[in-house]
DSSP file (Angstrom, degrees, kcal/mol; ACC not computed):
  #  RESIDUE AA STRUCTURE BP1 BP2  ACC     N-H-->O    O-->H-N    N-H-->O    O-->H-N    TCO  KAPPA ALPHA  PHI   PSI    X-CA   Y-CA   Z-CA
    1    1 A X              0   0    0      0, 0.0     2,-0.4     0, 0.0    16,-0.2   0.000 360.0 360.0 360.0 125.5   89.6   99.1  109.1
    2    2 A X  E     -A   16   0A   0     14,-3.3    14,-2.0    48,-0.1     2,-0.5  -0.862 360.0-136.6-117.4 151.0   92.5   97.0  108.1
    3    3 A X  E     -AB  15  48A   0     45,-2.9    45,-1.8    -2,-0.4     2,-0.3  -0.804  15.0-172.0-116.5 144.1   96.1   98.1  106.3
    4    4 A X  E     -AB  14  47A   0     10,-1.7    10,-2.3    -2,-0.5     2,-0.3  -0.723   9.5-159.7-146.5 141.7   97.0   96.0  103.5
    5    5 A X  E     -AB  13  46A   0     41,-0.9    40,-1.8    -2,-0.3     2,-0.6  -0.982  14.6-158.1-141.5 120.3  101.1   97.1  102.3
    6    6 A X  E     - B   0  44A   0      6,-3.8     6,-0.3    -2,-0.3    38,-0.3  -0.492  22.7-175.9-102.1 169.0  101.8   96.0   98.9
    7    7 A X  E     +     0   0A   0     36,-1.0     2,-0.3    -2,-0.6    -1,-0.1   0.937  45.7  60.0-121.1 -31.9  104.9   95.5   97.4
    8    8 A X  E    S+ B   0  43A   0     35,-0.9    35,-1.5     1,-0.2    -1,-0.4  -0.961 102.5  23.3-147.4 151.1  104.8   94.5   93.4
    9    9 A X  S    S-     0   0    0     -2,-0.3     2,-0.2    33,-0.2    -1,-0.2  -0.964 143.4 -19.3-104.1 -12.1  104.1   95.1   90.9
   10   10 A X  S    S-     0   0    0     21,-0.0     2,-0.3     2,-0.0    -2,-0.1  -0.868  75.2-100.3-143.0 150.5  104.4   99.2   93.1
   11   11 A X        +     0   0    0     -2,-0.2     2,-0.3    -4,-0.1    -4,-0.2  -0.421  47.2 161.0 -77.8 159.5  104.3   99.8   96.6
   12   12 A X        -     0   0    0     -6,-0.3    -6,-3.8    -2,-0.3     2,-0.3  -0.897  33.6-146.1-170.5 164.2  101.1  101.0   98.5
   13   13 A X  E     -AC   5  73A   0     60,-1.6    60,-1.1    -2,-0.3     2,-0.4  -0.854  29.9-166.0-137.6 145.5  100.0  101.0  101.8
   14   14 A X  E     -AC   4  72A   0    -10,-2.3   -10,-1.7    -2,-0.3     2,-0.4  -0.982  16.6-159.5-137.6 126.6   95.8  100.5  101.8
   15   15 A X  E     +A    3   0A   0     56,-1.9    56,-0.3    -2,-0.4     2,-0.3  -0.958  37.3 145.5-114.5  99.6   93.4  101.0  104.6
   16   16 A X  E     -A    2   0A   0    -14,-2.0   -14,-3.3    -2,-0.4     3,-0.1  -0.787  59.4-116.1-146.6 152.3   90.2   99.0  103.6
   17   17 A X  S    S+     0   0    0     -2,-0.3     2,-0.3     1,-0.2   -14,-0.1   0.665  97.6  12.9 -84.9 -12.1   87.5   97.1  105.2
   18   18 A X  S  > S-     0   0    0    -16,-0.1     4,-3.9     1,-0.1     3,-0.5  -0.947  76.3-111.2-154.0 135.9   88.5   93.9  103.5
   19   19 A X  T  4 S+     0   0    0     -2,-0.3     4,-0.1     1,-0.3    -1,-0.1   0.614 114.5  60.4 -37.2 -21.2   91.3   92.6  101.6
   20   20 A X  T  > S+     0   0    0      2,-0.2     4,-2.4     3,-0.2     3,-0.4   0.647 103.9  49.7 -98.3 -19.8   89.3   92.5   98.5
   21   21 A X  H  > S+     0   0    0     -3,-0.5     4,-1.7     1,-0.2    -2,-0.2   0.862 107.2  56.6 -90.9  -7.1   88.7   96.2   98.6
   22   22 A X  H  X S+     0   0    0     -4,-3.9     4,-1.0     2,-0.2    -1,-0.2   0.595 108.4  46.2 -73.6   6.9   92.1   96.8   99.0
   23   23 A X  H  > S+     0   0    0     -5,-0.4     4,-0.7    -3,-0.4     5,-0.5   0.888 112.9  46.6 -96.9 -44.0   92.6   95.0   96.2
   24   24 A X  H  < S+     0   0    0     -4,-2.4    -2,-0.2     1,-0.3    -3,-0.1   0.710 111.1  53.6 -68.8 -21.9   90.1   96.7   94.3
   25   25 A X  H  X S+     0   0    0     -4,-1.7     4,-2.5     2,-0.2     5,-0.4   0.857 112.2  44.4 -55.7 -55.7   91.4  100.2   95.6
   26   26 A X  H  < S+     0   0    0     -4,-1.0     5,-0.5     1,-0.3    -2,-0.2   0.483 110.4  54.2-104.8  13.0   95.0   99.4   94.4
   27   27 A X  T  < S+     0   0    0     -4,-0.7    -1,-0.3     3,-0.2     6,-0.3   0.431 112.1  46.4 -92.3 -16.8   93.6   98.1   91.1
   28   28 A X  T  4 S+     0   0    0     -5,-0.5     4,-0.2     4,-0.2    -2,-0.2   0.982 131.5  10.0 -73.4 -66.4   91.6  101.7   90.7
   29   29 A X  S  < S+     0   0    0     -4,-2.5    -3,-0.2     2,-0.1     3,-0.1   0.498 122.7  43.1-131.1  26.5   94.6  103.8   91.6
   30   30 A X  S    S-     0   0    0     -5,-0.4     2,-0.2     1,-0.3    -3,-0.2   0.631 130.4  -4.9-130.0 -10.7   97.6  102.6   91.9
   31   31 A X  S    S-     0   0    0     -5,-0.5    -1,-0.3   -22,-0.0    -2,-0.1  -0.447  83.5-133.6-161.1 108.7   98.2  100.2   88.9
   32   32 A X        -     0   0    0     -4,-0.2    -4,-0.2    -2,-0.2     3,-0.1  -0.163  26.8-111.5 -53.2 166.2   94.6   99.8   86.6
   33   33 A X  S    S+     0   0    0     -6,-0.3     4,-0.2     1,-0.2    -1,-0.1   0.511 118.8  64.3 -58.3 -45.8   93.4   96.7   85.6
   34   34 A X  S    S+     0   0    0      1,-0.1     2,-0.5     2,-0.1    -1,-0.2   0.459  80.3  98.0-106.3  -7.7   94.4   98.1   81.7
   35   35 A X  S    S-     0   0    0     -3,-0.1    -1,-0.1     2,-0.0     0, 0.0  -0.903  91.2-115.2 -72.1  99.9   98.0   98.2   82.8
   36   36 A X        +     0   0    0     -2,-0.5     2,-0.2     1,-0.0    -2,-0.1  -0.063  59.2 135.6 -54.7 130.4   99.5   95.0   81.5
   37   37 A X        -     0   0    0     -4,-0.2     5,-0.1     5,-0.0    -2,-0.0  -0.768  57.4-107.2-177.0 129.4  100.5   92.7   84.3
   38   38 A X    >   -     0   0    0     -2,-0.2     3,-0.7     1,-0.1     0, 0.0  -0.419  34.0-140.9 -59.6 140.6  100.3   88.9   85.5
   39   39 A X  G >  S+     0   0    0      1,-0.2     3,-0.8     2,-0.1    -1,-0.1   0.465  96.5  67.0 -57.3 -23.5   97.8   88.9   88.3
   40   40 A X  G 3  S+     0   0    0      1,-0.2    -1,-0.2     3,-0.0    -2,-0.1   0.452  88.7  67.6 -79.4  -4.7   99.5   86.6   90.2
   41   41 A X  G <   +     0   0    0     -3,-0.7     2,-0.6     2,-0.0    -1,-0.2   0.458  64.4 114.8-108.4  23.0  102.3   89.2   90.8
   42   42 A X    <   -     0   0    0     -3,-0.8     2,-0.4    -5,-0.1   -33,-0.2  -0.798  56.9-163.6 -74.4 112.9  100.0   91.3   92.8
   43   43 A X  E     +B    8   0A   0    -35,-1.5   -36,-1.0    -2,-0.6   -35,-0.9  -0.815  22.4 177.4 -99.1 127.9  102.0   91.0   96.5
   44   44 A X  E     +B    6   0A   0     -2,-0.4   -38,-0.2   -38,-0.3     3,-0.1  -0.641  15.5 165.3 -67.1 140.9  100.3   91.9  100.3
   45   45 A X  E     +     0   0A   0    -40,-1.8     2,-0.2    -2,-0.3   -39,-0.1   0.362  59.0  45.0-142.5  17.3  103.0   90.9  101.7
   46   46 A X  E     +B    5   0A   0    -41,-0.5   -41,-0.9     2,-0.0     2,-0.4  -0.876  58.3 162.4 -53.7 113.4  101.6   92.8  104.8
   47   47 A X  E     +B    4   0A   0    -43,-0.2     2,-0.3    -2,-0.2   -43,-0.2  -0.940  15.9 147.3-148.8 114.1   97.8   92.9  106.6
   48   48 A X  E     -B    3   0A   0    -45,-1.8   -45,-2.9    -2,-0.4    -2,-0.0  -0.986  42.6-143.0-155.4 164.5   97.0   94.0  109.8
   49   49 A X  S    S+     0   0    0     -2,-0.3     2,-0.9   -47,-0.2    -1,-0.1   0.694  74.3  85.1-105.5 -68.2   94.5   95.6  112.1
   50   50 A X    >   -     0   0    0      1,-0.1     3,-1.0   -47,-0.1     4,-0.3  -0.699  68.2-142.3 -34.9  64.1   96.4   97.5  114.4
   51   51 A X  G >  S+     0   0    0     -2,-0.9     3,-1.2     1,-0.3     2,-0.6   0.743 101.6  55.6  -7.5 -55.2   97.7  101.1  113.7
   52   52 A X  G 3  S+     0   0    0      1,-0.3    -1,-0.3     3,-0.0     4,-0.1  -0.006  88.7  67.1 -86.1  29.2  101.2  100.1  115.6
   53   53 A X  G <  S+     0   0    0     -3,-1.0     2,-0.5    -2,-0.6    -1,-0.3  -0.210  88.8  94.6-132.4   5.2  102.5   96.8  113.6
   54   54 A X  S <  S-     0   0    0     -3,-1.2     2,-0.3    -4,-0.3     5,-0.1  -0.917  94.1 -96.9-110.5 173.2  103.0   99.1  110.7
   55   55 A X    >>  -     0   0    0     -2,-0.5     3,-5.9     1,-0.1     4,-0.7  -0.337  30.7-113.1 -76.0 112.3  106.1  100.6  110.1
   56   56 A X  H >> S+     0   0    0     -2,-0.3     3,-2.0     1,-0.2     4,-0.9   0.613 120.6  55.2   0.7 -92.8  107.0  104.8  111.6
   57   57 A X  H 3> S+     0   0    0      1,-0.3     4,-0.9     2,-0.2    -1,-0.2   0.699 108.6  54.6 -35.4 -27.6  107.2  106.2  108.0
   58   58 A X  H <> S+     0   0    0     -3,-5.9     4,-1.1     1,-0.2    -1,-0.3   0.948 109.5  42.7 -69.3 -46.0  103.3  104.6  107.5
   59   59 A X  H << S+     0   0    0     -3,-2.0     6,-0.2    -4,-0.7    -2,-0.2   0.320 112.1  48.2-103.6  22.7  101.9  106.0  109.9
   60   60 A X  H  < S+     0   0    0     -4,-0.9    -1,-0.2    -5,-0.4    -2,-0.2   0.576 104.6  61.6-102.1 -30.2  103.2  109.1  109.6
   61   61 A X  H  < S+     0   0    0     -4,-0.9    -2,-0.3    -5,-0.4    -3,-0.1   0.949  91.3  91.9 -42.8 -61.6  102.3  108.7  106.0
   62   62 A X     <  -     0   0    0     -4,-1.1     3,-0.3     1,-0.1    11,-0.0  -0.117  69.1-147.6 -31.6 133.5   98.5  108.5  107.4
   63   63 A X  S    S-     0   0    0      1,-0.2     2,-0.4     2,-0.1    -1,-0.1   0.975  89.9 -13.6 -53.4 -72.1   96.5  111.7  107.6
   64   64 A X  S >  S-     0   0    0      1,-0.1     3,-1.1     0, 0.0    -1,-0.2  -0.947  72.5-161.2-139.2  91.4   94.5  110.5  110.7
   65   65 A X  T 3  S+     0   0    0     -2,-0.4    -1,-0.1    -3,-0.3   -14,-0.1   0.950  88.3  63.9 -76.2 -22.9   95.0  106.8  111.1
   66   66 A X  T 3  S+     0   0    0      2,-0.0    -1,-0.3   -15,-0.0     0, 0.0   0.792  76.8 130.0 -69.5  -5.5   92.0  106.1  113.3
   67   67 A X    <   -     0   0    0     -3,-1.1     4,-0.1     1,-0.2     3,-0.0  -0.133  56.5-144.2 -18.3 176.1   89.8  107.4  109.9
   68   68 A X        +     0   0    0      2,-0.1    -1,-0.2   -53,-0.1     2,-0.2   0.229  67.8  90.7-135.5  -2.7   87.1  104.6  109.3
   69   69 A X  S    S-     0   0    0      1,-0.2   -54,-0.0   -68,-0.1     0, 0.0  -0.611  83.1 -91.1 -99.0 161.2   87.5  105.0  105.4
   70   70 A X        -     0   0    0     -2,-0.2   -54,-0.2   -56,-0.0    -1,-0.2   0.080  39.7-173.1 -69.0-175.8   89.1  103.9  103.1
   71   71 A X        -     0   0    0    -56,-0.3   -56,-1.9     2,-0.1     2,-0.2  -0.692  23.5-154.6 174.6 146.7   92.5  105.1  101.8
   72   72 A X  E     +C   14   0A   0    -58,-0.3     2,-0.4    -2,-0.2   -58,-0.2  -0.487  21.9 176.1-143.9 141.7   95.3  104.7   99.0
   73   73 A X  E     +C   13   0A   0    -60,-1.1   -60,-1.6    -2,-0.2     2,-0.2  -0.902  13.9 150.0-159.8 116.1   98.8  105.9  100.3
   74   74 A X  B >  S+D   77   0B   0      3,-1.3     3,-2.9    -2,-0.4   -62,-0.1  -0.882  74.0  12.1-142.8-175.1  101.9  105.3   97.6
   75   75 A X  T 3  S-     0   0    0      1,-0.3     2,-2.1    -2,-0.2    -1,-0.2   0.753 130.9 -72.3   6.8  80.0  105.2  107.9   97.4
   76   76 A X  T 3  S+     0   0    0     -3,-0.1    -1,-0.3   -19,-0.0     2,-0.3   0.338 114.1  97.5  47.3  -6.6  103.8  109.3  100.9
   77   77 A X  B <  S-D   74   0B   0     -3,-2.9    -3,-1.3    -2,-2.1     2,-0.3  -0.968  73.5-109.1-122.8 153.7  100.8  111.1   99.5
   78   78 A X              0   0    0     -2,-0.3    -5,-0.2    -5,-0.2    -7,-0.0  -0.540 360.0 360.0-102.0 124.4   96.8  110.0   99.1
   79   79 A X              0   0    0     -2,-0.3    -6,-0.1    -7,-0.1    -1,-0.1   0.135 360.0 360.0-114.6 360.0   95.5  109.3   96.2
């Protein structure tokens, strides 16, 4: 499991097996695809591996960060 943080066009924090299902995860629920927006101003501007290279307030945000599933985190609660 890898944590993807986005930043624009809304923050999320993503826990996915690959950068393209976080992408497809934070196209699902945190800004569709039918919510006008240039594609190129979708930001990771964070991706790592590691529970501990994200930031306190994330992983306290996390239910159970060792999960193996995925999971959609924006304003602190799981979507």
């Amino acid at each position: 499991m890898k944590y993807f943080r986005f930043s624009e066009p809304e923050y999320a924090l993503i826990a996915a097996n690959s950068e393209e299902e976080a992408v497809k995860l934070y196209r699902t629920y945190v800004y569709p695809p039918d919510d006008f927006f240039e594609v190129n101003c979708l930001t990771i501007d964070f991706e790592t591996d590691n529970i501990n290279h994200l930031t306190e307030s994330e992983i306290k945000e996390l239910d159970t960060p060792y999960k193996a599933k995925p999971q959609v985190i924006i304003d602190a609660r799981y979507i």
